[in-house]
C-alpha positions as CSV (number, residue, x, y, z in Angstrom):
1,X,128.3,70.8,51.8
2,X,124.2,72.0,51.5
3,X,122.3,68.9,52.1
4,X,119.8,70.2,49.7
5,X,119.8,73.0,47.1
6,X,119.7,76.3,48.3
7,X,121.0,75.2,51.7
8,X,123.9,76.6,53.2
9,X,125.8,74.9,56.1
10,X,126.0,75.4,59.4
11,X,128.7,77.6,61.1
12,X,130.9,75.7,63.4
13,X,129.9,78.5,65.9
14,X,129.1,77.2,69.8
15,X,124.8,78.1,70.4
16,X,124.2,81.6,72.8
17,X,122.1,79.5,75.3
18,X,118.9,82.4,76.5
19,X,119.5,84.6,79.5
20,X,117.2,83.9,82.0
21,X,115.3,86.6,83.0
22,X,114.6,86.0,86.5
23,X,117.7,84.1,87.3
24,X,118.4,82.0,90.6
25,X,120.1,85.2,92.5
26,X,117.0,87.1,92.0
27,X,114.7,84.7,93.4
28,X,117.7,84.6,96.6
29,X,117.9,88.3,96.6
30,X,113.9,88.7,96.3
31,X,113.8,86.2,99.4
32,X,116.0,87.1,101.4
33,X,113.3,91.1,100.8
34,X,110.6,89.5,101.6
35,X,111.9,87.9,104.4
36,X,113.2,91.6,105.9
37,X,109.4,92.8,104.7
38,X,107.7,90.4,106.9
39,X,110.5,90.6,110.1
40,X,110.3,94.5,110.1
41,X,106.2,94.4,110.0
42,X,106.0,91.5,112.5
43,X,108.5,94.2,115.1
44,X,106.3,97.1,114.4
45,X,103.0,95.7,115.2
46,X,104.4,93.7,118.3
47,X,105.9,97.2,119.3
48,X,102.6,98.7,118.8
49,X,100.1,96.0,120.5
50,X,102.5,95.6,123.5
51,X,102.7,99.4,124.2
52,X,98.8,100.4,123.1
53,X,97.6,97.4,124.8
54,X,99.1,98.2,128.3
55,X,98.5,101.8,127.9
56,X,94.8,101.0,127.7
57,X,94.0,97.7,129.4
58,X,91.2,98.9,131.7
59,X,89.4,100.0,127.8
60,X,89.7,96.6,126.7
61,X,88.1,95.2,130.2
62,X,84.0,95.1,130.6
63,X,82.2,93.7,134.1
64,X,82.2,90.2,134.3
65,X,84.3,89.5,131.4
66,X,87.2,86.7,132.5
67,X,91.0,86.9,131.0
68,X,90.2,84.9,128.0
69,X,87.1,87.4,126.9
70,X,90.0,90.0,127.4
71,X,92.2,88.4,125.1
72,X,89.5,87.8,122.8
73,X,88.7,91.3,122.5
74,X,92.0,92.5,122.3
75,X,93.0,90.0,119.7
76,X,89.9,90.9,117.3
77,X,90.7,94.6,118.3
78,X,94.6,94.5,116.8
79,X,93.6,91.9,114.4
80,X,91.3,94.6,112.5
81,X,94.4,97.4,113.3
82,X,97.4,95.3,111.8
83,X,95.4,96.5,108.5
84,X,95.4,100.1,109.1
85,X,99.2,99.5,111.0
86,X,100.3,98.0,107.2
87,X,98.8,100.7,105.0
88,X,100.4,103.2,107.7
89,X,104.4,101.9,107.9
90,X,104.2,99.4,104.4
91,X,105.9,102.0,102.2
92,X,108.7,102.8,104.7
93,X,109.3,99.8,105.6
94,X,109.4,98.5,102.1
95,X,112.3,101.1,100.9
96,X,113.5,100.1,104.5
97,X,114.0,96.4,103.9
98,X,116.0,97.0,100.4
99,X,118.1,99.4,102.1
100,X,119.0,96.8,104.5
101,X,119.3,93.9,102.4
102,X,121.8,95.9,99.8
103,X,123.4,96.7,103.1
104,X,124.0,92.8,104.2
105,X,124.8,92.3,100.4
106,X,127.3,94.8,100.8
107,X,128.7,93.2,104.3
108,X,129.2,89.9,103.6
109,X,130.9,90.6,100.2
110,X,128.0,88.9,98.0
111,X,128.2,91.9,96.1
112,X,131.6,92.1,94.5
113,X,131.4,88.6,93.2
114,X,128.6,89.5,90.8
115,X,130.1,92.6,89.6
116,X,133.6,90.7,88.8
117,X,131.4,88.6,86.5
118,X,130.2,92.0,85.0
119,X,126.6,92.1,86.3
120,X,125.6,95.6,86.5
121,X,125.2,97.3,89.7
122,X,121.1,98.0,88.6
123,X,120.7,94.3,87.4
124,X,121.4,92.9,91.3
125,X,119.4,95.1,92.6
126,X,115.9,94.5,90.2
127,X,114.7,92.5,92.6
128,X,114.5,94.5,95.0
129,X,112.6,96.9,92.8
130,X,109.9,94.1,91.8
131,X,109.8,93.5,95.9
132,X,108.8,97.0,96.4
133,X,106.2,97.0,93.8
134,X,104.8,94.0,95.2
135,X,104.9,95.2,98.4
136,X,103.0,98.8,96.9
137,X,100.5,96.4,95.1
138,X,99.8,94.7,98.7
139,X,99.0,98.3,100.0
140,X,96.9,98.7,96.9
141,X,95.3,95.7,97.5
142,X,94.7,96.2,101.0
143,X,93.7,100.1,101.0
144,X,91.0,99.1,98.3
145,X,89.4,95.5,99.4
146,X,90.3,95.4,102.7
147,X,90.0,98.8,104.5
148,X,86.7,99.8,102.8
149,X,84.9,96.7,104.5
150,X,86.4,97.0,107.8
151,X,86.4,100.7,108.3
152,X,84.1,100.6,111.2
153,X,85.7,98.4,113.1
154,X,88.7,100.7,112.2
155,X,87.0,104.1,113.7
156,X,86.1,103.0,117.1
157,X,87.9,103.5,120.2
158,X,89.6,100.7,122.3
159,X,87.3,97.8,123.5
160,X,84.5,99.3,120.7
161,X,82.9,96.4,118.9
162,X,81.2,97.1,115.6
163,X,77.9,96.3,117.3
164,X,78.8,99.0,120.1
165,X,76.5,102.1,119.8
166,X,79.2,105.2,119.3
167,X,78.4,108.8,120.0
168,X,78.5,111.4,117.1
169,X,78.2,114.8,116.2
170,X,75.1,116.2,114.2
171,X,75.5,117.9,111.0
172,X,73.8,119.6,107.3
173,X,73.7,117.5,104.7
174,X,75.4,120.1,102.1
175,X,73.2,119.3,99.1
176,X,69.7,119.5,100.5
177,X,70.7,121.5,103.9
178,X,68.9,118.4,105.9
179,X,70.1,118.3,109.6
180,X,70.8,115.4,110.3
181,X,71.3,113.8,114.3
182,X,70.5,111.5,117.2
183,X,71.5,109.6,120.2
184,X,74.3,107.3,118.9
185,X,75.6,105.5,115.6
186,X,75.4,101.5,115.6
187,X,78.6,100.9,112.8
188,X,77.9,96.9,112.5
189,X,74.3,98.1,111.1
190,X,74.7,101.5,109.9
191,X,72.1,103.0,111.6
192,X,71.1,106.2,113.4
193,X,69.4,105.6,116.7
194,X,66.5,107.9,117.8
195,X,67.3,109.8,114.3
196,X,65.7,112.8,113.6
197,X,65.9,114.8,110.3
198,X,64.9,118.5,110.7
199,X,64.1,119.8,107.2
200,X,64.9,123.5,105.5
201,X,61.8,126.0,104.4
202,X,61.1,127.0,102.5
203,X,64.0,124.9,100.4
204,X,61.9,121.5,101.4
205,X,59.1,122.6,103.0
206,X,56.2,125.4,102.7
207,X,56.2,126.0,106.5
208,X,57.2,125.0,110.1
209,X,57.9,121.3,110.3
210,X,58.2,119.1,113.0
211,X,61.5,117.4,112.5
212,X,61.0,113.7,111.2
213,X,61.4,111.1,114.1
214,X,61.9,108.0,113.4
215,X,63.2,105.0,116.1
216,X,66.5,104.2,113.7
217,X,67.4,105.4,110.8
218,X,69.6,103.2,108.2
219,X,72.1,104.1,105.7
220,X,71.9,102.7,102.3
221,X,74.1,103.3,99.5
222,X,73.3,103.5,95.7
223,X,72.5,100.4,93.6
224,X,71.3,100.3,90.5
225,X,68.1,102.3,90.0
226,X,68.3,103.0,94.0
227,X,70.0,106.2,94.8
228,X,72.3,106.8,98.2
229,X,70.1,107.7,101.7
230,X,68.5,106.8,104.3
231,X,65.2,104.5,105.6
232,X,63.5,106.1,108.1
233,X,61.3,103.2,110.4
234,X,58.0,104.1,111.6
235,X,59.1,107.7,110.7
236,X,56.7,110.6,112.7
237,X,55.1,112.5,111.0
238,X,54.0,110.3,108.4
239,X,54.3,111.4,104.7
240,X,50.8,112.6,104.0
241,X,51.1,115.4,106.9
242,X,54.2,117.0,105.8
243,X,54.4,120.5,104.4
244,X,56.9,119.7,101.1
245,X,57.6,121.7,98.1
246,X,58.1,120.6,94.8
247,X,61.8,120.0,95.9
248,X,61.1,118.1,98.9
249,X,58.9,115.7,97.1
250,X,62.4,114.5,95.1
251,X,64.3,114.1,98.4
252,X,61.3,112.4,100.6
253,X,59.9,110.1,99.4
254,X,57.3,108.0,101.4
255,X,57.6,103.7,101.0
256,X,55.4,101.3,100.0
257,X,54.5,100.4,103.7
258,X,52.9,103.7,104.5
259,X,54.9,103.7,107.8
260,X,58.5,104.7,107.0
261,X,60.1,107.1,104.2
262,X,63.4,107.2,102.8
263,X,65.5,110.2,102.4
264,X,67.4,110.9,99.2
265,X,70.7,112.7,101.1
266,X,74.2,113.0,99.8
267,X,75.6,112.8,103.9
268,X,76.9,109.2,104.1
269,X,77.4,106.9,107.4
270,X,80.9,107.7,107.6
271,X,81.0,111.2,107.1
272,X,78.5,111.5,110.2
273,X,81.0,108.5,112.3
274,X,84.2,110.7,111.5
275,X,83.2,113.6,109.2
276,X,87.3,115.1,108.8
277,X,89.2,111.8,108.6
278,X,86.2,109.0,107.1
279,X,87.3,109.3,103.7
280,X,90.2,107.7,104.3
281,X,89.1,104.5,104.4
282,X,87.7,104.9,101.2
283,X,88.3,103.2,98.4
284,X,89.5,104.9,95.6
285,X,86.7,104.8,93.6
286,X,84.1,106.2,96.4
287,X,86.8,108.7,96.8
288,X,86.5,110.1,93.4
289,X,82.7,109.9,93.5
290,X,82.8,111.8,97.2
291,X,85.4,114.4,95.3
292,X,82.9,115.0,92.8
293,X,80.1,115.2,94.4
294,X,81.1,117.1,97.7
295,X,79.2,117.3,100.6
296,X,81.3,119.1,103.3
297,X,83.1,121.6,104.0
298,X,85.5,123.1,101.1
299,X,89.0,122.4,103.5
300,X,87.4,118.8,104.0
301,X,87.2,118.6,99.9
302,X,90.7,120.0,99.7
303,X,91.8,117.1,101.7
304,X,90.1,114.5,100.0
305,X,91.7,115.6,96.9
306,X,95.5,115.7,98.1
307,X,94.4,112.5,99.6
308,X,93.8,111.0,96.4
309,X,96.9,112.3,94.7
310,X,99.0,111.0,97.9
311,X,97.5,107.3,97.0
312,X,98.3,107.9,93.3
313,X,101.9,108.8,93.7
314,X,102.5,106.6,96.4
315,X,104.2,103.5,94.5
316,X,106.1,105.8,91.8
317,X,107.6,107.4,95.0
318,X,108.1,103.9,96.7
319,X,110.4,102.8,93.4
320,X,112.1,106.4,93.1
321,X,113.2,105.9,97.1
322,X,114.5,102.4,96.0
323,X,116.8,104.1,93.3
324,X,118.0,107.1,95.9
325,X,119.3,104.2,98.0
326,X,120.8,101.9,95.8
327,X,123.6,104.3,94.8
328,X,123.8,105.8,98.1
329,X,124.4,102.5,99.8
330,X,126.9,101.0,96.8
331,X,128.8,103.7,96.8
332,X,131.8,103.9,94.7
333,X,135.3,104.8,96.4
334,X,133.4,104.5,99.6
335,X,133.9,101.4,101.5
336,X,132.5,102.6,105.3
337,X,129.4,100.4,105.4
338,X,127.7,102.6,108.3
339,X,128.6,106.1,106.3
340,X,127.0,104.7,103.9
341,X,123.7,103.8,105.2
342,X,123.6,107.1,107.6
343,X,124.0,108.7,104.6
344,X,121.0,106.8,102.8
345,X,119.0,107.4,106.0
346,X,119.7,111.3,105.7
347,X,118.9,111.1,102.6
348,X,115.7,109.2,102.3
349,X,114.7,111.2,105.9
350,X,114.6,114.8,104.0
351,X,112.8,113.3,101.2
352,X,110.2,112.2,103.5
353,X,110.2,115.4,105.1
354,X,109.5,117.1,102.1
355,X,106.7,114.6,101.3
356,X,105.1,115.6,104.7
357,X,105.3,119.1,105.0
358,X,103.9,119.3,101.0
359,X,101.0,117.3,102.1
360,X,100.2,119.7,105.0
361,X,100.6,122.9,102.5
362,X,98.5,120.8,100.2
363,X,95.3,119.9,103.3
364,X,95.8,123.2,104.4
365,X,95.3,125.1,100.9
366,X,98.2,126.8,100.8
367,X,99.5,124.9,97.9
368,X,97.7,123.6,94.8
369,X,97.0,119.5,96.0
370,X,98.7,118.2,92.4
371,X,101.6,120.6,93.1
372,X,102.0,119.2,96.6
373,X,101.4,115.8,95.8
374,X,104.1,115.5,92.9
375,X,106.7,118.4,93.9
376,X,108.4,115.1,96.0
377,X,108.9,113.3,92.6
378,X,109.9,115.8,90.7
379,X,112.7,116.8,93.4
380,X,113.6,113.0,94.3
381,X,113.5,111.6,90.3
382,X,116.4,113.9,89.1
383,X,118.4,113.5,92.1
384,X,117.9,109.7,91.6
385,X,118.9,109.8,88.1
386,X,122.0,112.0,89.2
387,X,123.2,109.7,92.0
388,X,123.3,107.2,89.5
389,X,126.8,108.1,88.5
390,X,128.0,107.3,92.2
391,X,127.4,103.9,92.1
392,X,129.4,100.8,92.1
393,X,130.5,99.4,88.7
């Protein structure tokens, strides 16, 4: 009977208590990843310090350093690489790890017990998805904090310290056709030692010039009302004796001290430090900007660009690798566990393949960079979608 008018009673029906969302064997299965994640990484970077150290031990060793300087500077040395060694092996290594864990799902008959409760073969395996896509926000993470602020001591060679002065090649700047060179970079300070910056007539200047000397020459980049280039100390000749048009008064421009004069030049530090591969260590953001305001050669620009579309398809290709291997590995009316994963391997191994050579037909202009960048994904997407019918229900 209603309690109160207009009331109806209660079925005698038992309560649907709320799904959890991220239930108990996610949090085991997402584990049990991360555990594989870390395991895997910790192999390849012992792999790669054991066999790179010993291959160049004498690099490492300066006179009069002891054993514990050595380890010292081997230690800061791989400490700074484990970054670069992550953003290199992370996204193998995470499709890698789910691989292996459906595979020890699979082996020690976890598996079937779910599905005989009617979980669906793509519910088990969401966590692995979400531990790829932490593992591609990592990368993220790392390839736009961390590299950017550690790309010189990334660039050296073994033993290099940032405050180590580093040989370079001289080059144009490409906007204002400045050559730039000197004796050596110093990365720690980003500076030019003995600099000297020869400018163009009669682009800059009326007539002959001297090239400007200076004793260093540091790099500064734009902030605020400041635009990008460099500060010349002590810089000979001084500004009052040079020869500039109306264009070269925009591009040198004489400071307040009387003594040095800064140089409005689109060339950057690490474009003169390694002009073919510094961009990247770039973050995305100073990609873009070097992408749209170019200052090297066009095959350099091309690479920069398929560059940037490799980091923006990187994750989406990361999740569609994780869906190519969980019906490939839980394969229905296939119960050989190492067929299976060879299989998944062969697989996964042509998909990479094609993801290689597009980037190379992409850097080398032979195909269009978007085209090269998301042919991969539009091949690997469909055949995910049309594995899914193989799997275990």
């Amino acid at each position: 009977m209603p309690s109160r008018p207009g009331e109806f009673p209660r079925l005698g029906l038992p309560s649907e208590a709320p799904h959890p969302v991220w239930t108990t064997f996610d949090r085991y299965l997402f584990g049990r990843y991360c555990y594989t994640c870390v395991i895997f990484f910790a192999a390849v970077l012992g792999l790669f310090v054991v066999v790179d150290g010993f291959t160049n031990l004498d690099a490492f060793q300066q006179k009069g350093e002891g054993t514990i300087a050595l380890m010292t500077r081997m230690g800061t040395h791989y400490l700074y690489q484990s970054s670069l060694i992550f953003e290199m092996v992370g996204p193998s290594l995470a499709v890698i790890s789910a691989m292996v864990v459906l595979a020890m799902l699979l082996k020690h008959h976890e598996f079937y017990a779910l599905l005989s409760i009617g979980v669906p073969t793509y519910r088990v395996a969401l966590s692995l998805v979400v531990g790829v896509l932490v593992v591609n926000g990592l990368l993220i993470a790392n390839q736009e904090l961390v590299i950017p602020r550690i790309s010189h001591h990334l660039q050296g060679t073994h033993g290099d310290m940032a405050h180590d002065a580093r040989h370079f090649d001289p080059q144009y700047d490409a906007r204002t056709w400045v050559f730039v060179s000197g004796t050596e970079l110093v990365p720690s300070k980003r500076q030019i030692q003995e600099a000297s910056f020869m400018l163009p007539m009669p682009q800059l200047v009326t007539d002959f010039q001297e090239p400007i000397r200076a004793g260093y020459a540091a790099y500064y980049p734009a902030q605020g009302n400041r635009p990008a280039g460099w500060l010349l100390k002590d810089a000979q000749p001084g500004f009052e004796t040079l020869k500039l048009t109306e264009a070269g008064r925009k591009v040198v421009l004489p400071h307040k001290n009387g003594r040095d004069l800064f140089l409005k030049l689109g060339l950057t530090f690490d474009q003169l430090q390694n002009r073919n591969t510094g961009f990247r260590y770039l973050s995305t953001g100073d990609l873009i900007d070097r992408i749209q305001h170019p200052t090297s050669q066009a095959s350099s620009t091309q690479a920069q660009v398929m560059h940037l579309h490799s980091r923006l398809t990187r994750p989406i290709l990361a999740v569609i690798s994780v869906l190519l291997v969980i019906p490939l590995v839980l394969r229905k009316e296939q119960d050989s566990l190492v067929a299976n994963v060879a299989t998944c391997t062969l697989v996964l191994a042509l998909l990479l393949g094609i993801a290689q050579g597009m980037d190379f037909l992409g850097q080398s202009a032979l195909v269009r960079p978007e085209l090269a960048a998301w042919t991969p994904i539009l091949i690997g997407g469909p055949l995910a979608g049309w594995l899914s019918a193989i799997a275990r229900t």
